[in-house]
Every structure is written in structure tokens, then in C-alpha cells.
C-alpha positions as CSV (number, residue, x, y, z in Angstrom):
1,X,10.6,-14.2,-19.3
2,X,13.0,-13.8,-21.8
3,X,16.2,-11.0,-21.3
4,X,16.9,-8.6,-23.9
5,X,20.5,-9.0,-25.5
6,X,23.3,-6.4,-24.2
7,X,20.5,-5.2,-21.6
8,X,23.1,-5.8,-18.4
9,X,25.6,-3.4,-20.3
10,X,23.3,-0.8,-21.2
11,X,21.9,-0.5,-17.3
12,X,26.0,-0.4,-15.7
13,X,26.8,2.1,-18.5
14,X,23.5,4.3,-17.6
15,X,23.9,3.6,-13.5
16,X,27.0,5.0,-13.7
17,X,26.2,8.3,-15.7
18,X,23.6,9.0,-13.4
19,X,25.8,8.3,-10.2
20,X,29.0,10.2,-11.7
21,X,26.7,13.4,-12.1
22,X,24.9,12.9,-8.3
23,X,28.5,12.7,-7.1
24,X,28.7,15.7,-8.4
25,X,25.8,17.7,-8.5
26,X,23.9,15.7,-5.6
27,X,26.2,13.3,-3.4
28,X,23.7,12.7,-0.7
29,X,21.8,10.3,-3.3
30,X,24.5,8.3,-3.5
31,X,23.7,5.8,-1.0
32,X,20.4,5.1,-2.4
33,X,21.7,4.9,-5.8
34,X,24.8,2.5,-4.8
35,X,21.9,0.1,-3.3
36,X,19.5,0.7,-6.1
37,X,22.6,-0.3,-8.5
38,X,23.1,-3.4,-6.2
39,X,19.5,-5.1,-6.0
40,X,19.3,-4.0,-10.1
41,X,22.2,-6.1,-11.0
42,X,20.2,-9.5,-9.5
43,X,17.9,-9.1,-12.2
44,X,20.1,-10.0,-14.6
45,X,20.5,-13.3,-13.4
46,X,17.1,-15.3,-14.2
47,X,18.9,-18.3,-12.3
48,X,19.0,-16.7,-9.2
49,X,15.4,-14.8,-10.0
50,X,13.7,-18.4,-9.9
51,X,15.6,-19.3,-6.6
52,X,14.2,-16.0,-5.0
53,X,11.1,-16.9,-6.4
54,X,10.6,-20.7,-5.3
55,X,11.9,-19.7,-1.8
56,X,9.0,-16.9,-1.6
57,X,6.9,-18.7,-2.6
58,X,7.3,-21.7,-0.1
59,X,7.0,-18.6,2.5
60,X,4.4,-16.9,1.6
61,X,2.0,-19.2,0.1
62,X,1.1,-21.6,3.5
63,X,-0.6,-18.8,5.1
64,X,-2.0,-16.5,2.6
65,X,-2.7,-19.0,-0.7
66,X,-6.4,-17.8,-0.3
67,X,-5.6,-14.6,-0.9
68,X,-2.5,-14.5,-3.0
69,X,-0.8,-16.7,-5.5
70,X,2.6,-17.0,-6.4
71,X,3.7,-18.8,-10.0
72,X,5.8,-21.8,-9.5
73,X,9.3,-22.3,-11.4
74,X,10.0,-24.6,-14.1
75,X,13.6,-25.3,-13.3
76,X,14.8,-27.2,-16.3
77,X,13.9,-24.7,-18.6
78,X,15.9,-21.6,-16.8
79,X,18.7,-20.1,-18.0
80,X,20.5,-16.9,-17.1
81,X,18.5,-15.0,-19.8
82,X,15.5,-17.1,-19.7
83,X,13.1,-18.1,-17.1
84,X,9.5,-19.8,-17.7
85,X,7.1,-20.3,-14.6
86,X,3.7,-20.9,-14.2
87,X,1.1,-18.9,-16.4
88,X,-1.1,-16.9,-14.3
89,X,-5.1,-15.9,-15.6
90,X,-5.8,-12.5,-14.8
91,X,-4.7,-8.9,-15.7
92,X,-2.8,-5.7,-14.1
93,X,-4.1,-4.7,-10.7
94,X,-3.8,-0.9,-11.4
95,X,-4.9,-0.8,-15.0
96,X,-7.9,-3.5,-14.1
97,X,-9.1,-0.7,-11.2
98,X,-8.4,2.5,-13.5
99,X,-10.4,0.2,-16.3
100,X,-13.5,-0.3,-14.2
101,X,-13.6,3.1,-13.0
102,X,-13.5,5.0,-16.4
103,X,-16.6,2.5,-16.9
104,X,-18.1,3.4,-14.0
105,X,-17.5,7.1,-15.2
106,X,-18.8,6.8,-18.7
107,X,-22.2,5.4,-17.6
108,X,-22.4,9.0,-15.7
109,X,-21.6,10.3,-18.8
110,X,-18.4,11.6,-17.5
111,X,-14.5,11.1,-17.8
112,X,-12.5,9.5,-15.4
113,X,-11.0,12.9,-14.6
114,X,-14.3,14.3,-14.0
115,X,-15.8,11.7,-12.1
116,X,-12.5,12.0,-9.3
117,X,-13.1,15.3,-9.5
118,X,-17.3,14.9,-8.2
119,X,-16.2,12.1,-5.7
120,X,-14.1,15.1,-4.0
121,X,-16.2,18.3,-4.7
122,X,-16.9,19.4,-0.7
123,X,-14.6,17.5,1.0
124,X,-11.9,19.5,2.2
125,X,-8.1,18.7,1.2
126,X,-6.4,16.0,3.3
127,X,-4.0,18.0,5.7
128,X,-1.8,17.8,8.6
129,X,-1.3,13.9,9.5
130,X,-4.4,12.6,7.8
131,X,-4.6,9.2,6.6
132,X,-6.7,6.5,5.1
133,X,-8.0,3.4,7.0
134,X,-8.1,0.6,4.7
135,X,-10.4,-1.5,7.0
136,X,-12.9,1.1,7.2
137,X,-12.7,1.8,3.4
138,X,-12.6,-1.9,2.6
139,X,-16.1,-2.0,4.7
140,X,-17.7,0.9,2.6
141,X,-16.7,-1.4,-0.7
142,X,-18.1,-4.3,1.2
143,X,-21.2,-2.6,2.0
144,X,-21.5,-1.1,-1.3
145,X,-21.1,-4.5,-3.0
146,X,-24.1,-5.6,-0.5
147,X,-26.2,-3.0,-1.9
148,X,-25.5,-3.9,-5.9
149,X,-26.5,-7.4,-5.0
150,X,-29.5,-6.1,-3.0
151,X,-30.6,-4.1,-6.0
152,X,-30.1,-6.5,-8.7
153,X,-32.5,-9.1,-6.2
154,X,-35.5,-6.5,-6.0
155,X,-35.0,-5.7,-10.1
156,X,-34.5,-9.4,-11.3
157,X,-37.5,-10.9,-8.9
158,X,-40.0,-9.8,-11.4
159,X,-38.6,-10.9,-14.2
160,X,-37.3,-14.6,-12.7
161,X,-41.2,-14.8,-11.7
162,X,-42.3,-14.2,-15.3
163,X,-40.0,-16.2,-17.3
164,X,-41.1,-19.0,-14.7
165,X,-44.6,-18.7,-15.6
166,X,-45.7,-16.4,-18.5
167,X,-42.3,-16.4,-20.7
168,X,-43.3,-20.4,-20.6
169,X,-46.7,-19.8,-22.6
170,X,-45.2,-16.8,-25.2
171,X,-42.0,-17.6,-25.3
172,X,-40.6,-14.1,-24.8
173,X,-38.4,-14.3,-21.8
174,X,-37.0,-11.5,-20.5
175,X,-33.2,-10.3,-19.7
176,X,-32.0,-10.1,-16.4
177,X,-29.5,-7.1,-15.6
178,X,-27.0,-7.6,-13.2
179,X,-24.4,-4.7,-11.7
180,X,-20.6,-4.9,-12.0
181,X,-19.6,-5.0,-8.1
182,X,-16.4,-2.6,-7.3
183,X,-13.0,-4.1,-6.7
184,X,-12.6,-4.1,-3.6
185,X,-9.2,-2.1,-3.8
186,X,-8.8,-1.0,-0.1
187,X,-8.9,-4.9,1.2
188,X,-6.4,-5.7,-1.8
189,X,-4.1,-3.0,-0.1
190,X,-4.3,-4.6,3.0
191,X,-3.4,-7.8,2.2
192,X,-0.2,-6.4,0.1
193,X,0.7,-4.6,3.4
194,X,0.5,-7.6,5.4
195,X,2.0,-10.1,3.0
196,X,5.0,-7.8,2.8
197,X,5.2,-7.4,6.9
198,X,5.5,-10.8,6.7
199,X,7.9,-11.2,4.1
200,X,10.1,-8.5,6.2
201,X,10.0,-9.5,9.6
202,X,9.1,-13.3,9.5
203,X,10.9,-14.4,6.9
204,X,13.9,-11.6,6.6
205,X,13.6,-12.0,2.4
206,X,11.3,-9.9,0.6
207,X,10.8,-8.3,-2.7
208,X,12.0,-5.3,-3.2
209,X,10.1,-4.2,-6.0
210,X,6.1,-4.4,-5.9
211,X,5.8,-1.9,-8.0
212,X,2.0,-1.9,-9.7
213,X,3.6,-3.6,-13.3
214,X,4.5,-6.7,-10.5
215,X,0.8,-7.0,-9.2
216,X,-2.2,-9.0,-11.1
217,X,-5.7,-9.0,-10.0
218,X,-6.2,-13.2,-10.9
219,X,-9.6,-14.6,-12.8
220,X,-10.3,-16.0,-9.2
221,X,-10.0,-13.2,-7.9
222,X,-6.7,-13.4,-5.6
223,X,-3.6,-11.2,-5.9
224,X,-1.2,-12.9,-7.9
225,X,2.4,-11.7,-7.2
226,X,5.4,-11.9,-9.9
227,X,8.9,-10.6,-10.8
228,X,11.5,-11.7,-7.9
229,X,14.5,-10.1,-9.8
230,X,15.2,-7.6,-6.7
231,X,14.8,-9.4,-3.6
232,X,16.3,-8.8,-0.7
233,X,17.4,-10.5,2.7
234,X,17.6,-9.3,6.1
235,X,19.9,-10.4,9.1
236,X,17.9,-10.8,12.7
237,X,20.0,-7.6,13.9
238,X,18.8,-5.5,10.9
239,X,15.7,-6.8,11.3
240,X,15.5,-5.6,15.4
241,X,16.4,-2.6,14.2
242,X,14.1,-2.5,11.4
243,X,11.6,-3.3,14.0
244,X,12.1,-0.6,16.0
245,X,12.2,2.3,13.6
246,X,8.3,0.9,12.9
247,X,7.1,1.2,16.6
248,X,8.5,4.3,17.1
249,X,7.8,6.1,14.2
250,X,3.7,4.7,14.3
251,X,4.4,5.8,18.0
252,X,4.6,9.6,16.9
253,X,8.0,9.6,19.4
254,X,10.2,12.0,17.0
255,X,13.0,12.3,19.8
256,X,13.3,8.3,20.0
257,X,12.6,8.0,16.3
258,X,15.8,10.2,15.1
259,X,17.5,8.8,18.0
260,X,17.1,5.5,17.1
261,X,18.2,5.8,13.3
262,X,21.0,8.5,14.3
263,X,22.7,5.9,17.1
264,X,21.4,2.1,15.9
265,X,20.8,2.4,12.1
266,X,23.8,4.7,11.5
267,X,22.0,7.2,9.9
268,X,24.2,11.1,9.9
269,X,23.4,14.2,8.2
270,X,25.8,17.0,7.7
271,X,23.8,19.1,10.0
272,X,22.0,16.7,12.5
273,X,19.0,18.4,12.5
274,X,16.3,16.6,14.2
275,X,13.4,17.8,12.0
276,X,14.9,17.0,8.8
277,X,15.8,13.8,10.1
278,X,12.6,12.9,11.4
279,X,10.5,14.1,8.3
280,X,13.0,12.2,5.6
281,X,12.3,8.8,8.1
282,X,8.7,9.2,8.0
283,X,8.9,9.7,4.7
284,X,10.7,6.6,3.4
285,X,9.3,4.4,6.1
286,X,6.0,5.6,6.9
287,X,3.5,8.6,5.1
288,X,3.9,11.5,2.7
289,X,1.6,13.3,4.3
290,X,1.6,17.3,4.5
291,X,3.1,17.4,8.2
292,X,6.1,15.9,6.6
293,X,6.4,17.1,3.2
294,X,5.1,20.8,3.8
295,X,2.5,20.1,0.9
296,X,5.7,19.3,-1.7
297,X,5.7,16.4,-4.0
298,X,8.1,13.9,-3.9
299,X,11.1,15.9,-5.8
300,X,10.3,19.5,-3.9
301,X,10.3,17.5,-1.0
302,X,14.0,15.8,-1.7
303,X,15.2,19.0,-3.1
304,X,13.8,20.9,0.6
305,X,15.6,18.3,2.4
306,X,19.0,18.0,0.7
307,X,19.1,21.6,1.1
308,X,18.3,21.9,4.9
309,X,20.9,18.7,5.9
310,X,22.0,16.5,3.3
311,X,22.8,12.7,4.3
312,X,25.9,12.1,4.4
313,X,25.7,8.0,6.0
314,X,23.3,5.5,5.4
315,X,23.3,2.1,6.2
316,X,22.5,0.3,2.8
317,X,20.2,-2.6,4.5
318,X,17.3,-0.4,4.8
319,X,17.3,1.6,1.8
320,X,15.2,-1.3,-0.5
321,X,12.9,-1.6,2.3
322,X,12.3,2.0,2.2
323,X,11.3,1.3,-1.2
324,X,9.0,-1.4,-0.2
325,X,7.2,1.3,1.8
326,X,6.9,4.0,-0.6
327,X,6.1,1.6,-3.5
328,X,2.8,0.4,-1.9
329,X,1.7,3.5,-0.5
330,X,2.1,4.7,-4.0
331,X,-0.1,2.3,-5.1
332,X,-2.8,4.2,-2.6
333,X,-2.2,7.4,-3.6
334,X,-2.5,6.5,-6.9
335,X,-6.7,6.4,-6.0
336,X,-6.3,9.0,-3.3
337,X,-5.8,6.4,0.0
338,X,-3.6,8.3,1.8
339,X,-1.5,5.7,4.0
340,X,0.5,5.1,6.9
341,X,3.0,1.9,6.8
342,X,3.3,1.6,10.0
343,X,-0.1,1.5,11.1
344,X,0.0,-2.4,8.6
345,X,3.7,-3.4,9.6
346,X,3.8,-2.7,13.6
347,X,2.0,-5.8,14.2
348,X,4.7,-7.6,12.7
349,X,7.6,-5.6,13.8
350,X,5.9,-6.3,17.6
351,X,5.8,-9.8,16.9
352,X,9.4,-10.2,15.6
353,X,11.1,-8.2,19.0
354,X,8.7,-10.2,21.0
355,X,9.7,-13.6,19.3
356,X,13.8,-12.5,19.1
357,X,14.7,-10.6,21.9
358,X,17.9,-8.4,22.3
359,X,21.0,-10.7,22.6
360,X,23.4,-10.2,25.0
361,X,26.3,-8.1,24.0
362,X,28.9,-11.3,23.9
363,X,26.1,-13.1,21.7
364,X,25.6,-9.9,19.2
């Protein structure tokens, strides 16, 4: 990885463009934007990069090295413009899925456009709080896969049996056929979830960025996991906190929700209005589904809410988490999984309040 000259000037001279004209034009983006500037600025430092990625790694990797892989750092060779780790085999996540599923399109005869379009002909419109399950979803792939193998046994039988036997005598064997199996994108989803649960609550340092261009479906058919450059770390108190914005927003509790960020987290708005409040923190921290957004996309939505009750405070801690969350939900929506975060982090969250309980006040 190798750091373009003058790129670090380029990115403060464009940051601060963009924030001089939301100071003006939009100054309740300013918090996200003074954080966003923050965790950008680490990636210019490829040093500190293989230091974010080695610890990760040493995190991560114990528990989950079946499932996802992690390139090792070659020390020596770092610099702060250059960093060389591991090689990993394997390709994009999101372009390998879209790849397979234009193939699986063409053999219909049909565009990848029009194929999305036939999966959903007759199913209503996801509305209201609707979301996908990933384990039930990740069963239907399993299932499916079952079937492929099922079907290449009864259509390969026949011809195993001849090339044993006849084939042998005329020397015309014949050529087996065997079905590309799906990727099994719903279980690959679930394991990001978890990983980065883990990463958040267990381990209080987590990356910040998993945006698609950062996952790889490997040859082996693991996730493999790169780019550390925006990592971020968590104190136990933010992490309580954290914690409890999780289990009360997957609780549906909108009174303790908004509560919760308005007296713990620090969160204000220039109107305090509870609805607002409630719908940005579901939002960044949980779903985009239409009981939140009205049906808006994701700039209608910010536009509708700066409107109604602009933020005016927000504690910067949780605003790359946010991220976290809306990243890999992207990465659903992307092939129409609706999800919820919280439904994949509560365990976690649980887990972290049980295991660090509420200090006293002389200890906090």
C-alpha cells in the first residue's frame, strides 16, 4: 500500500471547504464532519495503520480465524507512506456477489436489472418496521445449495456409471455438469455483524471503515478483512453507554431510547423533540426502515430532520460507530436485506454490561 504524494494536503484543504460551507449553510453536520476529519487524518500514517492492524488482528483472529482472516504486517518494510502486509487470494465481496448474479441472470436470458426485478414481482414493498433475518435467509441459501448438489448427483449418476463401464470399451467418455452453488451472502453478513460486535464491545477498538472496497471473499472461502487506516477505540464508560443505546433501541422503548442519548450520551437538539430524536438514533445505530425515514432516502431523510430539530451537541465517540452501523447495513441493502443492527450487536452489548457493571460514582 503505497500513499500518493501531497494526498494529506489535498484531503485538509478539501475537509475544510466542505466544513466552512456546512458551518454555514448546514452547522448541525459539523460534528460528524469534525470526527469524520479526525479518524481521516490516521490514514495518513501507514505506521500507525500496521499497529491498528497487528493489534486487530491478535483480537479478532483467536475466535473467528475459520471464518475470517486478517493479513499480517511486515514491520520492517513500513514506512509512513508505505505499508506491505500479507497477500491475500481472493476478490471483492460485493463485486464477486453482483458477478455471480449477472451470471445467474444471463443464463435466464435476462439482465441483472431484470432478474431483481422477477425475484420481487408479487411481493409487496417492505414497509413499516420490516426487516430481514439473516439466519433464516442464510438457511434458504443453505438449502438451496443442498438442492444444486442434489441435482448435480441424480444428473451425473448416469454418466459416472457409463464412463465406468461403456466409456472404458469406446473410449468416448462423457462430461459431467456441475452447478455453481450461490454465495451464501446472508451468513457472510452475519459474521461481519458479529465480528464487529466483538470488535466494539469486547475489545473497545474497531474499524471504522468496512465499507464493501475493505471486504474480500478469500479463495477458501473466508472473509478476509483489510484497510485499518480509521480505527477507532472506546473507553469502558463509552462503551456502557454504547451498550445501552443497543438494548434500548432493539427494545423498541423510544422514551428510554431518547432519554438515554439526551441525559448519558449528551446528545441536544435545538428543539428536543422526541420523534426526531428517536428516528435520527435509530437511524445511525439501528435500521433505515420506513417507520423511521417516512419512505425518504438517506439525504431527504437528513434534509427532513435538520429541518424539524437540528443537532446542535454530539458527543464525538459515537459518531464512527454510527458509521460502523450504517456501513454494514449498506452492504444489505445493497441486495435488498433490510437489517436491523441491533438485532446482531445486543448479544454483545448484554454481555459487556453484564461483564462491567456500573461503577460506583467515586470509582467513575
Amino acid at each position: 500500500k503505497v500513499q500518493f504524494p501531497e494526498i494529506e494536503e489535498r484531503f485538509r484543504n478539501d475537509i475544510q471547504t466542505v466544513k466552512s460551507f456546512c458551518s454555514f449553510a448546514l452547522p448541525s453536520h459539523l460534528p460528524f464532519l469534525n470526527e469524520i476529519e479526525r479518524q481521516f487524518l490516521t490514514e495518513f500514517n501507514y505506521v500507525a495503520e500496521a499497529e491498528n492492524l497487528e493489534k486487530i488482528r491478535k483480537s479478532v483472529l483467536p475466535r473467528w480465524r475459520k471464518h475470517v482472516y486478517i493479513p499480517y504486517v511486515v514491520k520492517e518494510l513500513c514506512s509512513k507512506e508505505v505499508m506491505v502486509m500479507e497477500y491475500l487470494e481472493g476478490t471483492n465481496l460485493l463485486k464477486t456477489v453482483v458477478a455471480q448474479y449477472e451470471r445467474f441472470a444471463a443464463k435466464q436470458g435476462l439482465t441483472l436489472k431484470e432478474l431483481a426485478e422477477r425475484r420481487t414481482q408479487g411481493k409487496s414493498r417492505s414497509v413499516g418496521s420490516s426487516t430481514t433475518s439473516l439466519a433464516r435467509e442464510a438457511t434458504k441459501a443453505s438449502l438451496a445449495k443442498r438442492g444444486l448438489q442434489l441435482w448435480d448427483l441424480g444428473r451425473n449418476t448416469g454418466k459416472l456409471l457409463y464412463n465406468q463401464t461403456l466409456a472404458r470399451v469406446n473410449g468416448a467418455s462423457l462430461r459431467y455438469e456441475w452447478s455453481e452453488h450461490p454465495i451464501n451472502l446472508a451468513r457472510l453478513l452475519d459474521i461481519l455483524m458479529q465480528v464487529h460486535a466483538e470488535e466494539i464491545f469486547r475489545h473497545g477498538f474497531f474499524n471504522a471503515d468496512p465499507h464493501p472496497g475493505n471486504i474480500m471473499l478469500l479463495k477458501d472461502g473466508r472473509i478476509g478483512l483489510i484497510d485499518y487506516g480509521q480505527v477507532k477505540a472506546l473507553g469502558e464508560r463509552e462503551r456502557r453507554r454504547y451498550a445501552k443505546l443497543i438494548l434500548h433501541l432493539a427494545s423498541g422503548d423510544r422514551r428510554a431510547t431518547v432519554a438515554h442519548a439526551t441525559g448519558e450520551m449528551g446528545l441536544r437538539t435545538r428543539h428536543m423533540k422526541e420523534d426526531v430524536i428517536y428516528k435520527l438514533l435509530c437511524f445511525f445505530h439501528d435500521r433505515d426502515t420506513d417507520d423511521v425515514t417516512g419512505g425518504r432516502n438517506i439525504q431527504n431523510f437528513m434534509d427532513w430532520a435538520n429541518a424539524e430539530d437540528p443537532i446542535e451537541a454530539l458527543d464525538d465517540n459515537y459518531v464512527m460507530v454510527g458509521r460502523v452501523a450504517l456501513l454494514l447495513r449498506g452492504l444489505g441493502n445493497a441486495f435488498n436485506l433490510k437489517l436491523r443492527v441491533t438485532q446482531y450487536w445486543k448479544k454483545e452489548a448484554k454481555r459487556f454490561l453484564q461483564t462491567h457493571p456500573e461503577p460506583n460514582a467515586f470509582e467513575e
